[in-house]
N, C-alpha and C positions, 0 to 999 in steps of 0.2 A: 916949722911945725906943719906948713901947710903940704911941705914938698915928703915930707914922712909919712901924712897920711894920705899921700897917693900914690906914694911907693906900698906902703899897708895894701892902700885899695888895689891897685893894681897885682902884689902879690899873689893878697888873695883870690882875686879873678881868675889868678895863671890856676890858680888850684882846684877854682870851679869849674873849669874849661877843663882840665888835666881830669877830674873825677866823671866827667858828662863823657868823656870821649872814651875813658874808662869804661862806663858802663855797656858803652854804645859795643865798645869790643868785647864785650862779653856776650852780648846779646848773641853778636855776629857769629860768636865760637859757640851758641846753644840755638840753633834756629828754635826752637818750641818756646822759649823764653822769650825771644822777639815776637811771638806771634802772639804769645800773649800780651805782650807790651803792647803791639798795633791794636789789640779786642780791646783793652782794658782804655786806649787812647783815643780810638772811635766809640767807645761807651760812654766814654765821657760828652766828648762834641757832641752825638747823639741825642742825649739828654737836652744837653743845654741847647740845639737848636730848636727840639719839640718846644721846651718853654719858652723860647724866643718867639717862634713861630705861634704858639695857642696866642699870647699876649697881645701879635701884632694883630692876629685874626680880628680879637676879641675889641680890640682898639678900632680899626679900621670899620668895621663891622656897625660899632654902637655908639663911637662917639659923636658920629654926625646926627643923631638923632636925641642928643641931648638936648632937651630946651626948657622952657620955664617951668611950662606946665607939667612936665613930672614930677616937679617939686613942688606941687600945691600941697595945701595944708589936706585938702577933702580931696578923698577918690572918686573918682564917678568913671563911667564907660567910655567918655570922650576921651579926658586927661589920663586917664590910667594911672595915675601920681603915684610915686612908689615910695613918698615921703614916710607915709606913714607903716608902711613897710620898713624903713630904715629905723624908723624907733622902734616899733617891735624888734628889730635885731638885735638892737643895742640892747634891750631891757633883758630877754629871752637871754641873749649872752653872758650879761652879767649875772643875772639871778642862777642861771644854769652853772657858775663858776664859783660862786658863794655857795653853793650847797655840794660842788663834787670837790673842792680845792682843798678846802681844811677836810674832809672826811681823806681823800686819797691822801694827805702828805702826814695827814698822825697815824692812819695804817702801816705807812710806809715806815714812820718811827719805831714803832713796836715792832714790826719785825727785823730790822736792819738792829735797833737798839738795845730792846729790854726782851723779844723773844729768844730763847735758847737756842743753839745752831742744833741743825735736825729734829725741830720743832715741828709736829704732824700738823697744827694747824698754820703753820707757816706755808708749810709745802701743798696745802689743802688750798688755802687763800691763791695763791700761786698759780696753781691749775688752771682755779675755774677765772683767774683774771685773764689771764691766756686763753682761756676759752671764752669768753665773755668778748673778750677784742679782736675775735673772729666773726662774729654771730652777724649777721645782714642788718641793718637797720631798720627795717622793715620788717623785723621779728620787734624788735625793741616797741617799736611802732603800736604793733598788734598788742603787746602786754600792755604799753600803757592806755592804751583805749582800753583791755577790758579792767585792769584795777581801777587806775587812775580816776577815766574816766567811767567806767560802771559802775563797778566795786564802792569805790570813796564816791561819787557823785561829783566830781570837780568838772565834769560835762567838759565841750571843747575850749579848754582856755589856755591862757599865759601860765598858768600855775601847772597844767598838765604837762605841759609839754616841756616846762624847767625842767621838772621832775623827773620825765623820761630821757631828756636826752643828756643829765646829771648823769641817773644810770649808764647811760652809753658810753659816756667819756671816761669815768670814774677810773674802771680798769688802767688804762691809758695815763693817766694823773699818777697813779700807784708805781706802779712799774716801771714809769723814772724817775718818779722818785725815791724810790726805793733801788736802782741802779747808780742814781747822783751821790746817794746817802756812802754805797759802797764805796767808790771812787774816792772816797776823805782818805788819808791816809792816816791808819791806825795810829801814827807817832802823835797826830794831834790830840786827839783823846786823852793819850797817854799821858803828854805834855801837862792838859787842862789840869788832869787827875792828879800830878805831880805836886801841883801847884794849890793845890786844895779844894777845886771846883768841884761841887757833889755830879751826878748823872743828870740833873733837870738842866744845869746852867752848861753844862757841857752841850748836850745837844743843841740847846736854842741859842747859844754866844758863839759856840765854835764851830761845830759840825754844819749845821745847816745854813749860816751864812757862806760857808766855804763851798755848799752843795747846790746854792742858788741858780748860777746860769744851767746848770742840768732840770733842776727843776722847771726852769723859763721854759726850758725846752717841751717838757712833757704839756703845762698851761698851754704852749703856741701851736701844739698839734691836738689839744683839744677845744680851742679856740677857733681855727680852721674847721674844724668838723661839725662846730655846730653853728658857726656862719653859713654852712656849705649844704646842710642839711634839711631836707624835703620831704624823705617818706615818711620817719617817724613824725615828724609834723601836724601832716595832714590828719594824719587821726588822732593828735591830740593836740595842738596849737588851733586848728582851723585854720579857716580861709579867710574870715573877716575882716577887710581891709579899711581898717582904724583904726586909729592907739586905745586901744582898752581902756576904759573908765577902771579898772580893780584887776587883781589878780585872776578871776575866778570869770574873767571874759575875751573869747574869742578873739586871736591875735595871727597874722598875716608876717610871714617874714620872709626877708630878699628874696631868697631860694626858693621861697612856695609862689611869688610872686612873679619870679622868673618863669618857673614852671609853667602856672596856669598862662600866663599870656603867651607862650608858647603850644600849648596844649590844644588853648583856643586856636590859632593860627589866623586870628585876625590882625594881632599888636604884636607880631615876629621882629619889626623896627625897636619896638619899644621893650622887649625882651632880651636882644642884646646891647639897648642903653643900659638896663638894668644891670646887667652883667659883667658893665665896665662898670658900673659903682660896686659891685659884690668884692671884685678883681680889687681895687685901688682901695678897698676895706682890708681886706686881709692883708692886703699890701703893707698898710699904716701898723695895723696892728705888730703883724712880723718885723718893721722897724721899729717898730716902741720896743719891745719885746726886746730884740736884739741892743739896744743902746742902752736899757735898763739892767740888761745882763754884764755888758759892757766895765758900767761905772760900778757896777756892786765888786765885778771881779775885780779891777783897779783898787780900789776902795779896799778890798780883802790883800793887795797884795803890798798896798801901804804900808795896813796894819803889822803884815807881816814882816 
């Protein structure tokens, strides 16, 4: 048995080797096809050594100036503590993710599901999503400082600033999940419907369990953005650097916190400490993110 499957293995090898050397001659008898192969092979490395390269920057940079005192519970001008900037994240994160997650993923239902194809408010919705996820954050910014905060009176707080940068992501949320939704393959629908599943239990048993790591996908890029995010902040989160007593109070998060010690250029050490905790956040998240996608997709392919 063991001498078959290294004759297998080796077979196959000869054929992986016989098809690479294949391609290689093909290249060779189309120069513009190789020379795209060489753009498309240096855009790759390319990539990947800018984010080698920011990481180590960012690493080598901040981690030497980690030490206790950024993690006190109280800010003051000495310690600079960006503890409490770290719970404003996390809260600012979640509450921003509760209010754009469920509104983008049953938009996304209704059109992918129960609206009719060439549906003018499908196509309508569509537009201005696409245009909504072009717009500067610092537009976003400015509305929610004059509704938010003028308008409603929610002045600078943790509640303003959910609210505006919910709106920001929202688009983003919609759009793949409404791209994930496509991706099911009609047979399964059909299958459920066979079987006597009405349209409700079809979508939330079949369809959308199967559409999940797309969805994880659209959650971790707007997860990312509002970890990462500053202008729109400042005018409506504030600057205040401690964990809010209530929603409706001034809240300081990593990337404002970043910023202003920066700005100042007095705590430029302690700017990019902060930077390596911002980094090694979204880090975790992107692995949660990805291993959750992981065991769902397993788990669907079980079932299957």
């Amino acid at each position: 048995m063991e001498q078959n499957a290294t004759l297998t293995k080796d077979k196959k090898g000869a054929i992986n080797v016989s098809t690479f050397s294949q391609k290689i001659h093909s290249y060779l008898k189309h120069p513009f096809s190789l020379l795209v192969w060489i753009i498309t092979i240096l855009a790759a490395l390319l990539t990947a050594a800018s984010f080698v390269y920011l990481v180590l920057y960012i690493l080598i940079k901040g981690v030497p100036y980690l030490r206790p005192e950024l993690f006190s519970w109280t800010y003051d001008s000495n310690n600079v503590s960006m503890l409490p900037s770290i719970i404003n994240t996390f809260l600012l994160t979640a509450l921003s993710l509760v209010i754009s997650v469920p509104l983008g993923i049953f938009a996304a239902i209704y059109m992918v599901e129960y609206a009719k194809k060439g549906n003018r408010i499908v196509k309508f919705i569509r537009v201005t999503a696409e245009t909504l996820s072009g717009i500067p954050s610092i537009v976003y910014g400015l509305f929610g400082m004059i509704f938010f905060v003028g308008v409603l009176k929610m002045q600078l707080s943790l509640l303003s600033g959910s609210l505006t940068v919910a709106i920001m992501v929202l688009p983003t949320i919609m759009r793949t999940t409404e791209e994930a939704l496509l991706s099911v393959p009609q047979s399964y629908r059909e299958g459920s419907f066979g079987l006597g599943a009405g349209k409700l239990r079809t979508v939330f048993r079949i369809v959308l369990p199967s559409a999940v790591p797309g969805i994880l996908s659209g959650v971790i890029l707007a997860t990312g953005r509002i970890v990462g995010e500053t202008a729109a902040l400042i005018y409506t989160a504030g600057t205040m650097a401690k964990v809010p007593n209530n929603l409706f109070a001034s809240a300081r998060t990593l990337s404002v916190h970043m910023y202003l010690l920066s700005n100042e250029g007095l705590h430029t050490n302690e700017a990019f400490a902060t930077a390596v905790v911002l980094l090694v956040f979204v880090m975790l998240i992107n692995m949660l993110a990805n291993f959750v996608a992981r065991r769902l997709s397993a788990k669907n392919a079980e079932n299957d």
